[in-house]
C-alpha positions in Angstrom: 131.6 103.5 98.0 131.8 101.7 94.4 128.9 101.0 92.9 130.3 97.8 91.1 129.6 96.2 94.5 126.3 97.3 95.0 124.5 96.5 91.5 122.3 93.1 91.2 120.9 91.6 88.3 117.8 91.9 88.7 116.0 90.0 86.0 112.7 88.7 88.0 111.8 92.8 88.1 111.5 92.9 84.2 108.2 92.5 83.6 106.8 95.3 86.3 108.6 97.1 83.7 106.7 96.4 80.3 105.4 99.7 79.4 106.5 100.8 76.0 107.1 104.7 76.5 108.9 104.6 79.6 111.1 101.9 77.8 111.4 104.3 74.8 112.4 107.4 77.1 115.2 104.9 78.6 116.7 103.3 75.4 116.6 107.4 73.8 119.0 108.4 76.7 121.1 105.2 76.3 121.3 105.8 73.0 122.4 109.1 72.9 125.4 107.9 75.7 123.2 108.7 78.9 122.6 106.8 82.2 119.0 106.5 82.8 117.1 104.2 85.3 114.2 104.2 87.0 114.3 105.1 90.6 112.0 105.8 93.8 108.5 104.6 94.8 108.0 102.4 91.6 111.2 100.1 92.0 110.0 100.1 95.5 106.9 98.7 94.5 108.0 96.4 92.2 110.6 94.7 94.6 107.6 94.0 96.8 105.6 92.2 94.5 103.3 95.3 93.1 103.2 96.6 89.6 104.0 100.5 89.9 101.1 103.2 88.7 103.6 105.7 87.8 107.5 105.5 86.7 109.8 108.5 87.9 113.0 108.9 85.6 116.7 109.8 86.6 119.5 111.0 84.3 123.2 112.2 84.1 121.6 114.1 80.9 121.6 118.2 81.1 118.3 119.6 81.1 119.0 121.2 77.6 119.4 118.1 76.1 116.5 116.3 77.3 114.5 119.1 75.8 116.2 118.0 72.6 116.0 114.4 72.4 112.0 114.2 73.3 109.4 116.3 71.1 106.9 117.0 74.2 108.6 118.5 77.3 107.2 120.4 79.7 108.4 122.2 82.9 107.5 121.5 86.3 106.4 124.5 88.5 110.5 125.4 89.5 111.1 122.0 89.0 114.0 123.7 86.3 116.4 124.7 88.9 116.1 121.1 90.3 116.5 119.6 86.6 112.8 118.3 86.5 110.9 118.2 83.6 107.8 116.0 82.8 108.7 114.1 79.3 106.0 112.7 77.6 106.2 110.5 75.2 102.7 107.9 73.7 100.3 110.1 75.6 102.4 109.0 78.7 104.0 111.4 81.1 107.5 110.6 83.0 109.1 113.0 85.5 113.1 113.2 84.8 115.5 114.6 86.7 118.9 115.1 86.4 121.2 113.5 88.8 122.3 116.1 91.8 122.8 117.0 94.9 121.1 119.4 97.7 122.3 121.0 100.8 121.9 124.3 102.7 118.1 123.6 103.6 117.4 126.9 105.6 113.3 127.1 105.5 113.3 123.0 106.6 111.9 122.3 103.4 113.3 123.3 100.6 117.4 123.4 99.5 119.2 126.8 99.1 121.9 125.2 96.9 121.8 122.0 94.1 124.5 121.1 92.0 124.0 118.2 89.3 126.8 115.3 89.8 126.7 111.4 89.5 124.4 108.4 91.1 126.3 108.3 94.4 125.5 112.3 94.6 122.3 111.7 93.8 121.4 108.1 96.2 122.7 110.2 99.4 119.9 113.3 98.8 116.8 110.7 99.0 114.7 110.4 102.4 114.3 106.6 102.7 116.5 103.5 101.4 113.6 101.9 100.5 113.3 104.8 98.2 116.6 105.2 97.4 116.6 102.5 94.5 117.8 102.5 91.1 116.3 100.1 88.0 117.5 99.4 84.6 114.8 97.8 82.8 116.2 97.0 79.5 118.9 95.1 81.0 117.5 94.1 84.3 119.9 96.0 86.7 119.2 96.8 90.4 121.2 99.4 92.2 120.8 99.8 96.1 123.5 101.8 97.3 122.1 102.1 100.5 120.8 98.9 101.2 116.9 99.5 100.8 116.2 95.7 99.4 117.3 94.6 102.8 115.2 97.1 104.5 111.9 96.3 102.3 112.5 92.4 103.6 112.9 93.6 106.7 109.9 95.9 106.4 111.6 98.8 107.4 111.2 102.4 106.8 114.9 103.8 107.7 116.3 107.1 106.6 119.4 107.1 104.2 122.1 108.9 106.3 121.5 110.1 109.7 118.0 110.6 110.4 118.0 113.8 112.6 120.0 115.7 109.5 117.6 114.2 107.5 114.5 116.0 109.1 116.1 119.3 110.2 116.7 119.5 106.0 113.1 119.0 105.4 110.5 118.4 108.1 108.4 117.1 106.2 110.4 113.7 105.6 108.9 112.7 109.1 105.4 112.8 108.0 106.5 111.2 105.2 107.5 108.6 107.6 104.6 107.7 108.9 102.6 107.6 105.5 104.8 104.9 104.6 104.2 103.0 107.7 100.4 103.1 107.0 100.7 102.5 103.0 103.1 99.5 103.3 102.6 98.2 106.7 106.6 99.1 107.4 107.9 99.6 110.8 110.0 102.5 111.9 113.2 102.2 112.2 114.8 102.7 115.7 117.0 105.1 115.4 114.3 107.0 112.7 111.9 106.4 115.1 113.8 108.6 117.8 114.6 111.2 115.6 111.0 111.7 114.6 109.5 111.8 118.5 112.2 114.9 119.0 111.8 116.6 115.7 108.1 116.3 115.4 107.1 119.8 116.2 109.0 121.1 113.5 106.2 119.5 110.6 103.8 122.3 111.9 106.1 124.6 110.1 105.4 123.1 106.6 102.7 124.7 104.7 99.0 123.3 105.7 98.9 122.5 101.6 102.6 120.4 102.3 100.8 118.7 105.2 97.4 118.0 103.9 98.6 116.7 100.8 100.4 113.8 103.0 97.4 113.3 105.3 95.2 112.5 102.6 97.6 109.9 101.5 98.3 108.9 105.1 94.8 108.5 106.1 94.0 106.3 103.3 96.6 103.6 103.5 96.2 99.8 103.5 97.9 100.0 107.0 96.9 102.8 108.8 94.6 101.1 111.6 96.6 97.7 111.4 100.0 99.3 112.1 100.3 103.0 111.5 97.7 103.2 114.6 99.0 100.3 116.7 102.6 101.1 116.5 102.8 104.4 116.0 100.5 106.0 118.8 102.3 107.7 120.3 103.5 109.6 117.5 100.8 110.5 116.0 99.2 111.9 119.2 102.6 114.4 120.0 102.2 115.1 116.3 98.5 116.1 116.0 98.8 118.1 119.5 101.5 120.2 118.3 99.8 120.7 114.9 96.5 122.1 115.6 98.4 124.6 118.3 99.4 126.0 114.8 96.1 125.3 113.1 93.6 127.4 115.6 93.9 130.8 114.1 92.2 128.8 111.1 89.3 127.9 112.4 87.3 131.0 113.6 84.6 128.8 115.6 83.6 124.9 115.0 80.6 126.1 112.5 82.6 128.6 110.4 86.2 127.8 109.6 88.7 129.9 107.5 90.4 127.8 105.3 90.0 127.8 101.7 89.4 124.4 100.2 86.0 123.0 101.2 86.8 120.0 102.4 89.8 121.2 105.0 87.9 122.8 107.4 85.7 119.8 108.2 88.6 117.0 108.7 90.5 120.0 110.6 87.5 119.9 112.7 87.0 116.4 113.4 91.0 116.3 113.7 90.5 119.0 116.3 87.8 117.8 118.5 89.8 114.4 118.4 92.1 116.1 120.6 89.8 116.9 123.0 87.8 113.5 122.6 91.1 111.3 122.9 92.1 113.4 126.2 88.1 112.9 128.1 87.4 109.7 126.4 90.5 108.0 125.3 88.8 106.5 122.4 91.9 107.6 119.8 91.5 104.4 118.1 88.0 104.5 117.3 87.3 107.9 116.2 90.5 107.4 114.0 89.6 104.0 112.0 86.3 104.8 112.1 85.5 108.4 111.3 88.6 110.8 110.3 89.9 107.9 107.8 86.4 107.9 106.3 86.2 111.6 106.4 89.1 112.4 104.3 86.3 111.9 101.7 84.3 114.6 99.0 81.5 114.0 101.4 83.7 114.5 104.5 81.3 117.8 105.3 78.3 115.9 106.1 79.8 113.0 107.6 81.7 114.9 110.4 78.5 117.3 111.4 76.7 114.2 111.6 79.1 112.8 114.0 79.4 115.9 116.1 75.1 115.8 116.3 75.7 112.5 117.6 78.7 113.6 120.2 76.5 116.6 121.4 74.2 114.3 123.2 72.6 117.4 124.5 70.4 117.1 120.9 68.9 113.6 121.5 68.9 112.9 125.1 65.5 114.3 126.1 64.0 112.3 122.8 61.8 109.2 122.5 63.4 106.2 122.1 62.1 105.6 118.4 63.4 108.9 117.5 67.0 108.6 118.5 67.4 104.8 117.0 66.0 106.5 113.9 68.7 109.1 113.9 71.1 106.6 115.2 70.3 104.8 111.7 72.6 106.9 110.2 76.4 105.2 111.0 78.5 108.9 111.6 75.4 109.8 114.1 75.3 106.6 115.8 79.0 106.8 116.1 79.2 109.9 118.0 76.2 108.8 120.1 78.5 105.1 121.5 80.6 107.8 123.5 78.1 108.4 125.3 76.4 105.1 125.4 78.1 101.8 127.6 78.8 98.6 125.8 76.1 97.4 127.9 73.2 100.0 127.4 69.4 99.7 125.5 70.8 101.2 122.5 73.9 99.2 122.3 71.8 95.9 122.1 69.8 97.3 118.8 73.3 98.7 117.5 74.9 95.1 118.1 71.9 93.5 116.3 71.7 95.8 113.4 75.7 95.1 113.0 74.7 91.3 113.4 72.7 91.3 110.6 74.6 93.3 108.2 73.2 97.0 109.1 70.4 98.5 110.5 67.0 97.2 108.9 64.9 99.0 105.9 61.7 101.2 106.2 59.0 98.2 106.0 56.3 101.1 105.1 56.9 103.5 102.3 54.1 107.1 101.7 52.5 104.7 99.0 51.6 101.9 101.9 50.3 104.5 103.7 48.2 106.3 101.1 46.2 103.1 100.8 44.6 103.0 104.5 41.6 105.4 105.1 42.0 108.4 106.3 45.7 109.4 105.6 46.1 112.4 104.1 49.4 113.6 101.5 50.2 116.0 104.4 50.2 113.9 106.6 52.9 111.6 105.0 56.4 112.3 105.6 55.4 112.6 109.8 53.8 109.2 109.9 56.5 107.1 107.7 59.2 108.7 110.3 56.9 107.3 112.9 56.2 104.3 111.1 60.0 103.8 110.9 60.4 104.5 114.8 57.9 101.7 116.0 59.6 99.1 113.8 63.0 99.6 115.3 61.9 100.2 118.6 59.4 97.0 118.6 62.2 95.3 116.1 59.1 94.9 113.9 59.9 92.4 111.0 56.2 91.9 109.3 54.5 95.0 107.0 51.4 93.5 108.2 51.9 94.0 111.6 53.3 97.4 111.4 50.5 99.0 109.3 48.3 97.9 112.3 49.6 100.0 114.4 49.3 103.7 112.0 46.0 104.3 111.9 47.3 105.2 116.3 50.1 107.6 114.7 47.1 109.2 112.4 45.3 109.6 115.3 48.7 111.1 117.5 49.2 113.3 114.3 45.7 114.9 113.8 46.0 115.8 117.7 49.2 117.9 116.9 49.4 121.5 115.8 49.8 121.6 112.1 
Protein backbone atom coordinates (compact mmCIF):
# COMPACT_ATOMS: atom_id res chain seq x y z
CA UNK A 1 0.00 0.00 0.00
CA UNK A 2 1.68 3.51 -0.80
CA UNK A 3 1.07 6.03 1.46
CA UNK A 4 1.21 8.83 -1.24
CA UNK A 5 -2.42 7.77 -1.93
CA UNK A 6 -3.61 7.76 1.36
CA UNK A 7 -2.40 11.31 2.76
CA UNK A 8 -5.07 14.35 2.74
CA UNK A 9 -4.45 17.73 3.46
CA UNK A 10 -5.94 18.38 6.14
CA UNK A 11 -5.92 22.02 6.93
CA UNK A 12 -9.47 22.55 8.72
CA UNK A 13 -7.70 20.16 11.75
CA UNK A 14 -5.04 22.92 12.35
CA UNK A 15 -6.34 24.65 15.04
CA UNK A 16 -7.35 21.44 17.42
CA UNK A 17 -3.67 21.55 17.20
CA UNK A 18 -2.48 24.96 18.77
CA UNK A 19 -0.66 23.94 21.67
CA UNK A 20 2.91 25.28 21.75
CA UNK A 21 4.90 22.27 23.33
CA UNK A 22 3.43 19.55 21.44
CA UNK A 23 4.27 21.75 18.31
CA UNK A 24 7.81 22.24 19.69
CA UNK A 25 8.30 18.36 20.32
CA UNK A 26 7.21 18.01 16.49
CA UNK A 27 9.25 20.76 14.63
CA UNK A 28 12.55 19.34 17.15
CA UNK A 29 12.11 15.93 15.38
CA UNK A 30 11.59 17.47 11.94
CA UNK A 31 14.35 19.42 12.40
CA UNK A 32 16.72 17.02 13.29
CA UNK A 33 15.43 14.83 9.88
CA UNK A 34 12.66 12.78 11.80
CA UNK A 35 8.99 11.90 10.97
CA UNK A 36 6.78 12.81 13.65
CA UNK A 37 2.91 13.12 13.75
CA UNK A 38 0.41 12.87 16.08
CA UNK A 39 -1.63 9.76 16.07
CA UNK A 40 -4.54 7.85 17.99
CA UNK A 41 -7.40 9.00 20.16
CA UNK A 42 -6.61 12.86 19.73
CA UNK A 43 -6.71 13.01 15.76
CA UNK A 44 -9.70 10.90 16.36
CA UNK A 45 -11.22 13.54 18.34
CA UNK A 46 -10.27 16.22 16.43
CA UNK A 47 -11.77 14.74 13.10
CA UNK A 48 -15.05 14.65 14.91
CA UNK A 49 -15.31 18.09 15.85
CA UNK A 50 -13.62 17.81 19.66
CA UNK A 51 -10.53 19.44 20.83
CA UNK A 52 -8.24 16.56 22.21
CA UNK A 53 -7.18 16.61 26.16
CA UNK A 54 -4.09 14.83 25.56
CA UNK A 55 -1.64 14.46 22.37
CA UNK A 56 0.18 10.97 21.91
CA UNK A 57 3.46 11.28 19.69
CA UNK A 58 4.90 8.81 17.07
CA UNK A 59 8.42 8.72 15.62
CA UNK A 60 10.86 6.90 13.20
CA UNK A 61 13.49 8.51 15.84
CA UNK A 62 15.58 5.74 18.06
CA UNK A 63 14.92 5.89 21.58
CA UNK A 64 18.53 7.08 22.20
CA UNK A 65 18.12 9.99 20.34
CA UNK A 66 14.92 11.27 21.72
CA UNK A 67 16.65 11.18 25.07
CA UNK A 68 19.07 13.58 23.40
CA UNK A 69 17.08 16.08 21.59
CA UNK A 70 14.54 16.85 24.72
CA UNK A 71 16.12 17.91 28.22
CA UNK A 72 13.17 16.14 30.38
CA UNK A 73 12.58 12.47 29.45
CA UNK A 74 11.31 9.97 31.42
CA UNK A 75 10.59 6.22 31.09
CA UNK A 76 7.39 4.56 31.00
CA UNK A 77 7.02 1.51 33.32
CA UNK A 78 8.63 -1.15 30.33
CA UNK A 79 7.36 1.18 28.09
CA UNK A 80 11.55 1.09 26.81
CA UNK A 81 11.27 -2.18 25.11
CA UNK A 82 8.18 -0.76 23.22
CA UNK A 83 10.15 2.68 22.50
CA UNK A 84 7.87 4.73 24.83
CA UNK A 85 9.01 7.46 26.77
CA UNK A 86 7.04 10.43 28.21
CA UNK A 87 8.83 13.79 26.80
CA UNK A 88 7.99 16.73 28.45
CA UNK A 89 8.58 19.76 27.37
CA UNK A 90 6.71 23.59 29.00
CA UNK A 91 5.50 21.67 32.00
CA UNK A 92 3.63 19.46 29.28
CA UNK A 93 3.96 15.76 29.08
CA UNK A 94 3.77 13.79 25.45
CA UNK A 95 4.07 10.03 25.23
CA UNK A 96 6.36 9.11 22.06
CA UNK A 97 6.89 6.08 20.59
CA UNK A 98 8.95 4.84 18.06
CA UNK A 99 7.33 3.47 15.06
CA UNK A 100 7.19 -0.68 15.24
CA UNK A 101 5.71 -3.56 14.92
CA UNK A 102 4.27 -6.49 17.41
CA UNK A 103 3.57 -10.08 16.94
CA UNK A 104 3.75 -13.38 18.88
CA UNK A 105 1.07 -12.34 21.51
CA UNK A 106 1.14 -15.61 23.74
CA UNK A 107 -0.49 -14.29 27.25
CA UNK A 108 -3.50 -12.44 24.95
CA UNK A 109 -2.24 -9.33 26.08
CA UNK A 110 0.87 -8.48 25.73
CA UNK A 111 3.51 -9.11 22.46
CA UNK A 112 6.51 -11.57 22.86
CA UNK A 113 8.46 -9.88 19.96
CA UNK A 114 8.50 -5.85 18.61
CA UNK A 115 10.77 -4.75 16.06
CA UNK A 116 10.79 -0.81 15.24
CA UNK A 117 10.14 -0.25 11.31
CA UNK A 118 8.16 2.46 9.27
CA UNK A 119 4.40 4.02 9.40
CA UNK A 120 2.79 1.18 7.41
CA UNK A 121 4.51 -1.27 10.15
CA UNK A 122 3.30 0.73 12.64
CA UNK A 123 -0.69 1.58 11.17
CA UNK A 124 -1.23 -2.35 10.93
CA UNK A 125 -0.37 -3.02 14.94
CA UNK A 126 -3.30 -0.47 16.13
CA UNK A 127 -6.80 -1.98 17.41
CA UNK A 128 -9.31 0.32 15.57
CA UNK A 129 -9.15 2.47 12.18
CA UNK A 130 -10.67 5.02 13.89
CA UNK A 131 -7.55 4.95 15.95
CA UNK A 132 -5.27 4.18 13.50
CA UNK A 133 -4.77 7.98 12.30
CA UNK A 134 -1.78 9.89 11.67
CA UNK A 135 -1.63 14.06 11.97
CA UNK A 136 0.92 16.58 10.91
CA UNK A 137 0.15 19.68 12.51
CA UNK A 138 2.62 22.07 11.17
CA UNK A 139 1.81 21.31 7.78
CA UNK A 140 -1.78 20.14 8.06
CA UNK A 141 -1.37 16.44 6.89
CA UNK A 142 -3.83 13.60 7.47
CA UNK A 143 -2.81 10.02 7.07
CA UNK A 144 -5.52 7.13 7.12
CA UNK A 145 -4.04 4.17 5.92
CA UNK A 146 -6.78 2.20 6.87
CA UNK A 147 -9.58 4.14 6.15
CA UNK A 148 -10.76 5.30 9.77
CA UNK A 149 -12.14 8.90 8.40
CA UNK A 150 -14.65 6.91 6.57
CA UNK A 151 -15.39 4.82 9.51
CA UNK A 152 -15.77 7.94 12.10
CA UNK A 153 -18.54 9.33 9.26
CA UNK A 154 -19.87 6.23 9.30
CA UNK A 155 -19.79 5.91 13.08
CA UNK A 156 -18.13 2.82 13.10
CA UNK A 157 -15.89 1.11 15.50
CA UNK A 158 -14.10 -1.58 13.07
CA UNK A 159 -10.88 -3.35 13.84
CA UNK A 160 -7.78 -2.70 11.51
CA UNK A 161 -7.10 -6.20 9.96
CA UNK A 162 -9.09 -9.11 10.72
CA UNK A 163 -10.87 -8.85 13.86
CA UNK A 164 -10.69 -12.36 15.38
CA UNK A 165 -6.56 -12.05 15.08
CA UNK A 166 -7.02 -8.93 16.44
CA UNK A 167 -8.61 -10.18 19.85
CA UNK A 168 -6.83 -13.59 20.21
CA UNK A 169 -3.46 -11.00 20.24
CA UNK A 170 -4.93 -9.06 23.02
CA UNK A 171 -8.34 -9.73 24.57
CA UNK A 172 -8.61 -6.91 25.84
CA UNK A 173 -9.23 -4.94 22.36
CA UNK A 174 -12.89 -6.28 22.79
CA UNK A 175 -13.65 -4.42 25.83
CA UNK A 176 -12.08 -1.78 24.33
CA UNK A 177 -14.71 -2.16 21.79
CA UNK A 178 -17.45 -1.55 23.63
CA UNK A 179 -15.92 1.57 25.57
CA UNK A 180 -15.76 3.17 22.40
CA UNK A 181 -19.35 2.36 21.53
CA UNK A 182 -20.42 4.06 24.81
CA UNK A 183 -17.87 7.13 24.64
CA UNK A 184 -18.60 8.06 21.01
CA UNK A 185 -22.01 6.71 20.34
CA UNK A 186 -20.21 4.31 17.41
CA UNK A 187 -21.74 1.21 16.27
CA UNK A 188 -19.97 -2.15 15.96
CA UNK A 189 -18.92 -3.15 13.15
CA UNK A 190 -20.36 -6.46 11.73
CA UNK A 191 -17.88 -8.46 11.26
CA UNK A 192 -16.14 -6.98 14.77
CA UNK A 193 -19.24 -7.44 16.20
CA UNK A 194 -19.15 -11.34 15.54
CA UNK A 195 -15.75 -11.70 16.47
CA UNK A 196 -16.38 -10.16 19.89
CA UNK A 197 -19.76 -12.45 20.74
CA UNK A 198 -17.18 -15.73 20.13
CA UNK A 199 -14.12 -14.35 21.80
CA UNK A 200 -15.78 -12.71 24.71
CA UNK A 201 -14.80 -15.10 27.36
CA UNK A 202 -11.36 -14.73 26.76
CA UNK A 203 -11.40 -10.77 28.52
CA UNK A 204 -11.85 -12.61 31.91
CA UNK A 205 -8.32 -13.64 31.44
CA UNK A 206 -6.94 -10.00 31.54
CA UNK A 207 -5.96 -8.78 34.85
CA UNK A 208 -9.06 -7.41 37.13
CA UNK A 209 -6.65 -3.97 37.13
CA UNK A 210 -6.68 -4.29 32.91
CA UNK A 211 -10.43 -4.67 33.15
CA UNK A 212 -11.45 -2.19 35.76
CA UNK A 213 -9.49 0.37 34.33
CA UNK A 214 -11.80 0.10 31.09
CA UNK A 215 -15.06 -0.22 33.04
CA UNK A 216 -14.55 2.86 34.71
CA UNK A 217 -14.08 4.48 31.43
CA UNK A 218 -16.91 2.38 29.86
CA UNK A 219 -19.42 3.10 32.51
CA UNK A 220 -19.00 6.71 32.23
CA UNK A 221 -19.41 7.43 28.63
CA UNK A 222 -21.73 10.03 26.92
CA UNK A 223 -23.33 6.86 25.23
CA UNK A 224 -23.46 4.15 27.45
CA UNK A 225 -27.43 3.99 28.05
CA UNK A 226 -28.23 5.67 24.66
CA UNK A 227 -26.34 3.04 22.55
CA UNK A 228 -23.72 1.04 24.37
CA UNK A 229 -27.01 -0.48 26.33
CA UNK A 230 -29.49 -0.45 23.46
CA UNK A 231 -27.35 -2.05 20.85
CA UNK A 232 -25.06 -3.78 22.62
CA UNK A 233 -27.19 -6.04 25.09
CA UNK A 234 -26.47 -8.76 24.41
CA UNK A 235 -22.97 -8.44 24.70
CA UNK A 236 -22.56 -7.04 27.53
CA UNK A 237 -24.81 -9.65 29.34
CA UNK A 238 -22.50 -12.89 27.78
CA UNK A 239 -19.69 -10.63 28.89
CA UNK A 240 -20.55 -9.86 32.50
CA UNK A 241 -21.78 -13.66 32.99
CA UNK A 242 -18.52 -15.06 32.02
CA UNK A 243 -16.61 -12.45 34.04
CA UNK A 244 -17.90 -12.73 37.49
CA UNK A 245 -17.52 -16.83 37.03
CA UNK A 246 -13.83 -15.57 37.23
CA UNK A 247 -14.48 -12.93 39.84
CA UNK A 248 -16.20 -15.19 42.82
CA UNK A 249 -13.13 -16.35 44.53
CA UNK A 250 -12.87 -12.44 45.18
CA UNK A 251 -15.59 -11.87 46.95
CA UNK A 252 -15.63 -13.98 50.25
CA UNK A 253 -19.51 -13.12 51.05
CA UNK A 254 -21.62 -9.90 49.83
CA UNK A 255 -20.57 -7.89 53.23
CA UNK A 256 -16.78 -8.72 53.16
CA UNK A 257 -15.10 -8.81 49.74
CA UNK A 258 -11.31 -9.49 49.05
CA UNK A 259 -10.16 -7.13 46.81
CA UNK A 260 -7.80 -4.50 47.46
CA UNK A 261 -8.88 -1.11 46.26
CA UNK A 262 -11.86 0.19 48.23
CA UNK A 263 -13.98 0.99 45.84
CA UNK A 264 -13.88 -2.55 43.74
CA UNK A 265 -15.48 -4.62 45.86
CA UNK A 266 -18.71 -2.52 45.99
CA UNK A 267 -19.36 -2.11 41.98
CA UNK A 268 -18.16 -5.95 41.91
CA UNK A 269 -21.00 -6.36 44.10
CA UNK A 270 -23.70 -4.50 42.51
CA UNK A 271 -22.16 -5.92 39.07
CA UNK A 272 -22.72 -9.31 40.69
CA UNK A 273 -26.14 -9.18 42.14
CA UNK A 274 -27.07 -7.60 38.65
CA UNK A 275 -26.58 -11.00 37.37
CA UNK A 276 -28.88 -12.44 39.54
CA UNK A 277 -31.40 -9.30 39.32
CA UNK A 278 -31.39 -9.23 35.40
CA UNK A 279 -32.09 -13.25 35.33
CA UNK A 280 -35.49 -12.87 38.22
CA UNK A 281 -36.36 -9.48 37.22
CA UNK A 282 -35.13 -8.70 33.84
CA UNK A 283 -34.61 -5.10 34.75
CA UNK A 284 -30.88 -4.99 33.03
CA UNK A 285 -31.53 -1.66 31.80
CA UNK A 286 -32.49 0.04 34.87
CA UNK A 287 -30.18 -1.17 37.42
CA UNK A 288 -27.50 -0.36 34.65
CA UNK A 289 -28.37 3.54 33.77
CA UNK A 290 -29.46 4.01 37.01
CA UNK A 291 -27.21 2.58 39.65
CA UNK A 292 -23.88 0.75 38.50
CA UNK A 293 -23.10 3.88 36.07
CA UNK A 294 -23.59 6.13 39.19
CA UNK A 295 -21.75 3.71 41.35
CA UNK A 296 -18.51 3.76 39.55
CA UNK A 297 -18.19 6.84 41.91
CA UNK A 298 -15.74 7.59 45.37
CA UNK A 299 -19.03 7.22 47.03
CA UNK A 300 -19.91 4.01 45.15
CA UNK A 301 -19.72 2.15 48.91
CA UNK A 302 -22.73 3.78 50.25
CA UNK A 303 -24.72 4.07 47.33
CA UNK A 304 -24.72 0.28 46.48
CA UNK A 305 -25.55 -0.85 50.28
CA UNK A 306 -28.23 1.57 50.15
CA UNK A 307 -29.64 -0.08 47.10
CA UNK A 308 -29.25 -3.61 48.28
CA UNK A 309 -31.41 -2.28 51.87
CA UNK A 310 -33.84 -1.33 49.42
CA UNK A 311 -33.72 -4.78 47.29
CA UNK A 312 -33.92 -6.81 50.55
CA UNK A 313 -37.49 -5.84 51.07
CA UNK A 314 -37.35 -8.19 53.95
CA UNK A 315 -35.97 -4.83 55.97
CA UNK A 316 -39.03 -2.54 55.23
CA UNK A 317 -41.98 -4.56 54.54
CA UNK A 318 -43.44 -5.04 57.97
CA UNK A 319 -42.89 -0.96 58.53
CA UNK A 320 -45.32 1.96 58.68
CA UNK A 321 -46.00 3.58 55.75
CA UNK A 322 -44.26 6.95 56.91
CA UNK A 323 -41.23 5.15 57.72
CA UNK A 324 -40.50 3.42 54.48
CA UNK A 325 -41.36 6.75 52.19
CA UNK A 326 -38.83 8.32 54.61
CA UNK A 327 -36.18 5.76 53.76
CA UNK A 328 -37.43 5.71 50.26
CA UNK A 329 -36.28 9.52 50.34
CA UNK A 330 -33.10 8.47 49.72
CA UNK A 331 -32.87 7.72 45.59
CA UNK A 332 -30.38 4.31 45.73
CA UNK A 333 -32.99 3.05 48.54
CA UNK A 334 -35.95 3.90 46.68
CA UNK A 335 -34.41 2.32 43.77
CA UNK A 336 -33.99 -1.07 45.04
CA UNK A 337 -37.41 -0.89 46.69
CA UNK A 338 -39.42 -0.22 42.67
CA UNK A 339 -38.40 -4.03 42.12
CA UNK A 340 -40.47 -4.79 44.38
CA UNK A 341 -43.08 -2.26 44.02
CA UNK A 342 -45.70 -2.25 40.53
CA UNK A 343 -45.91 0.82 38.44
CA UNK A 344 -49.21 0.98 39.75
CA UNK A 345 -48.77 0.58 43.65
CA UNK A 346 -49.31 3.39 46.89
CA UNK A 347 -45.71 4.01 46.83
CA UNK A 348 -45.24 4.50 43.25
CA UNK A 349 -47.88 7.33 43.19
CA UNK A 350 -45.62 9.47 45.95
CA UNK A 351 -42.47 8.35 43.90
CA UNK A 352 -44.13 9.73 40.56
CA UNK A 353 -45.04 12.99 42.35
CA UNK A 354 -41.82 13.58 44.07
CA UNK A 355 -40.13 12.94 40.42
CA UNK A 356 -42.94 15.41 39.18
CA UNK A 357 -41.93 18.06 41.14
CA UNK A 358 -38.19 17.84 40.88
CA UNK A 359 -37.47 15.31 43.95
CA UNK A 360 -38.86 14.33 46.98
CA UNK A 361 -40.01 17.35 49.20
CA UNK A 362 -37.83 18.95 52.32
CA UNK A 363 -38.22 18.41 56.10
CA UNK A 364 -41.01 21.38 56.78
CA UNK A 365 -39.93 21.07 60.71
CA UNK A 366 -36.40 21.34 61.80
CA UNK A 367 -35.21 20.36 66.14
CA UNK A 368 -35.36 24.30 66.41
CA UNK A 369 -39.32 24.28 65.36
CA UNK A 370 -39.79 21.87 67.67
CA UNK A 371 -37.84 23.16 70.65
CA UNK A 372 -40.29 26.13 70.63
CA UNK A 373 -43.69 24.07 71.55
CA UNK A 374 -44.16 23.14 75.27
CA UNK A 375 -43.18 20.19 76.50
CA UNK A 376 -40.50 18.92 73.97
CA UNK A 377 -37.59 17.87 75.38
CA UNK A 378 -33.61 17.85 73.59
CA UNK A 379 -33.97 14.06 73.99
CA UNK A 380 -36.68 13.88 72.56
CA UNK A 381 -35.62 15.57 69.21
CA UNK A 382 -34.13 13.55 66.62
CA UNK A 383 -37.30 10.73 67.19
CA UNK A 384 -39.94 13.36 66.67
CA UNK A 385 -38.36 15.36 63.53
CA UNK A 386 -38.15 11.63 61.80
CA UNK A 387 -41.76 11.45 62.80
CA UNK A 388 -42.46 14.85 61.90
CA UNK A 389 -40.90 14.08 58.43
CA UNK A 390 -43.03 10.73 58.10
CA UNK A 391 -46.59 12.56 58.53
CA UNK A 392 -45.67 15.17 55.95
CA UNK A 393 -45.04 12.67 53.21
CA UNK A 394 -47.49 10.30 54.17
CA UNK A 395 -50.35 13.17 54.49
CA UNK A 396 -48.29 15.09 51.47
CA UNK A 397 -48.31 17.89 54.08
CA UNK A 398 -47.25 21.30 52.33
CA UNK A 399 -48.02 23.94 55.36
CA UNK A 400 -45.39 24.16 58.67
CA UNK A 401 -48.46 25.28 60.35
CA UNK A 402 -50.46 22.43 59.83
CA UNK A 403 -47.79 19.97 60.55
CA UNK A 404 -46.65 21.35 63.98
CA UNK A 405 -50.33 20.68 64.83
CA UNK A 406 -50.04 17.40 64.68
CA UNK A 407 -46.50 16.79 67.20
CA UNK A 408 -47.63 17.59 70.33
CA UNK A 409 -49.64 13.51 69.19
CA UNK A 410 -45.92 12.25 68.35
CA UNK A 411 -44.75 13.83 71.98
CA UNK A 412 -47.43 12.10 73.41
CA UNK A 413 -46.59 8.45 71.16
CA UNK A 414 -42.93 9.20 72.27
CA UNK A 415 -43.25 9.63 76.13
CA UNK A 416 -45.37 6.21 75.91
CA UNK A 417 -42.20 4.45 74.47
CA UNK A 418 -39.32 2.84 76.41
CA UNK A 419 -36.48 5.26 76.50
Amino acid sequence: MSLSLIRHERKDLIHFFQNQALLQVLRTYRENGYQAYVVGGAVRDAVCGVFPKDFDVVTDAPLEKTQELFKLVRQVGSGARFGIVMVIVEGKSFEVARFRREWGYEDGRHPTHVEFGDLESDFQRRDFTVNALYFDPIDGVLIDPAEGVKDIQRKVIRTVGEPSQRFLEDHLRMLRALRFVSQLGFSLDGDTKEAIDRYVSLVCRVSLERIWNELERLFEGKYFGSTLVATEYGLLIKFFNEWFKGVEFALKCDRAPLVRKPREPWLLFALRNWVSWVRVEGSMEKLFLVVIKKCIRRDCKKKVKDFAWGYQKENWRNLERGVILRHSVNLWVREGMRFHVGEGGELSQYWKEWEEEGGPPSPLVRGSDLLKLQGVSPRQLSWLVAKAYECQLEYRIKEKGALLELVPFSVGDFNRKKI
